[in-house]
C-alpha positions in Angstrom: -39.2 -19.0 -62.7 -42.7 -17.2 -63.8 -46.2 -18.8 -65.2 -49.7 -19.0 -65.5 -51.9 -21.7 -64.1 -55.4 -21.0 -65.9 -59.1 -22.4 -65.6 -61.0 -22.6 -68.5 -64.4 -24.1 -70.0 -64.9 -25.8 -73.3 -67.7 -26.0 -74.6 -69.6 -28.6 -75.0 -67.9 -31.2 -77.0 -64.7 -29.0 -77.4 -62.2 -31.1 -75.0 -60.9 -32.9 -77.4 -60.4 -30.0 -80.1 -58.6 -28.4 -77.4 -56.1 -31.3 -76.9 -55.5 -31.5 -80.1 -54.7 -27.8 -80.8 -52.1 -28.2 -77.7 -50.7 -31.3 -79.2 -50.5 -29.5 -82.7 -49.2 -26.5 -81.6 -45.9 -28.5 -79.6 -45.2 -30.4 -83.3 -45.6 -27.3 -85.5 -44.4 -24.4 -83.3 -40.9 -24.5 -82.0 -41.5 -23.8 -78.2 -40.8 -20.1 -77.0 -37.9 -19.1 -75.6 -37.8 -19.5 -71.6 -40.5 -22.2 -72.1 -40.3 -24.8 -69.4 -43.1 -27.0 -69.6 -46.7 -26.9 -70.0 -50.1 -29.2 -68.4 -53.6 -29.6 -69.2 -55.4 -31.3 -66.8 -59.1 -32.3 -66.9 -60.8 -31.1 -63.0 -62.3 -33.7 -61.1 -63.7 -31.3 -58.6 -65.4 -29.5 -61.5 -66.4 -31.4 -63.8 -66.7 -29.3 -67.2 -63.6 -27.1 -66.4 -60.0 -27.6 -67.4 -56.7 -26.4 -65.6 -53.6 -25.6 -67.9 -50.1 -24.4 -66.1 -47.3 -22.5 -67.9 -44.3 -22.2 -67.0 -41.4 -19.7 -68.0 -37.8 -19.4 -66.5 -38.9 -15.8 -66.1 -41.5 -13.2 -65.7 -39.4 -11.7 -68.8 -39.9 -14.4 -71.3 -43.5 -15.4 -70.2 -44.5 -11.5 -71.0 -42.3 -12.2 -74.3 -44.3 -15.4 -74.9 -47.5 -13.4 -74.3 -47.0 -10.5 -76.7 -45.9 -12.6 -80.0 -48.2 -12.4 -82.6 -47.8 -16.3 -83.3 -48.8 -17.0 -79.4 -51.9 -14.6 -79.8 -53.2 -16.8 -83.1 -52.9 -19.7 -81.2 -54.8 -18.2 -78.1 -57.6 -17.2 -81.1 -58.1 -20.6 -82.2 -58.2 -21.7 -78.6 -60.5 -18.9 -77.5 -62.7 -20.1 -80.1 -63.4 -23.8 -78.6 -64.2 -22.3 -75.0 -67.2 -21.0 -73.5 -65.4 -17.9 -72.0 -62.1 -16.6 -71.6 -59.9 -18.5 -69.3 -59.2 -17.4 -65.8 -55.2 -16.7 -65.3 -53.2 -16.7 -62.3 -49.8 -15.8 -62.5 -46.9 -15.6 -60.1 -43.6 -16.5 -59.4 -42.8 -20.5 -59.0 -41.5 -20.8 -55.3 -40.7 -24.7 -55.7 -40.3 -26.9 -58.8 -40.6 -30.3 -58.0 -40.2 -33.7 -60.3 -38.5 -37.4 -60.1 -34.9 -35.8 -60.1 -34.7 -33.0 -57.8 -36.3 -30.1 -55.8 -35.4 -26.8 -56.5 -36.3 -23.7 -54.0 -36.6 -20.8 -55.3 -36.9 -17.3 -53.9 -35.0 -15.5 -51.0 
């Protein structure tokens, strides 16, 4: 598995319009291929900022994801609401964890 944890900063009085595109954009967009799941978290530890994760079943559709022309007009409208561009870190998932089951991943 492949994603994207990224840091970004709204600005002022843009959280919400953010939430709402994310919300929108699960309804009216059928989720790209590879897709896993996807966060938005609101920091604690920095106040202002919010963290979004990705995440891919590989590095192959995440780059697919990234280069669709639909993707890049919803990164516009999001782009739009934030004070600068977000801050990505991508990388390969090592371990997926939830209720179920743990899954190691890697060599």
């Amino acid at each position: 598995m492949f994603g994207t944890i990224f840091h970004m900063k709204p600005m002022p009085g843009m959280e919400p319009a953010i939430e709402d595109l994310m919300r929108r954009e699960e309804k009216e967009r059928a989720m790209p291929a590879g897709f896993i799941a996807g966060y938005l978290f609101r920091s604690r530890s920095r106040p202002g900022e919010l963290i979004g994760v990705a995440v891919f079943d590989s590095e192959t559709s995440y780059r697919s994801n990234a280069d669709d022309p639909e993707q890049d007009r919803w990164y516009r409208q999001l782009r739009d609401l934030l004070e600068a561009d977000p801050e990505w870190n991508d990388g390969d998932v090592l371990v997926a964890q939830n209720e179920l089951s743990t899954v190691m991943l890697g060599p």
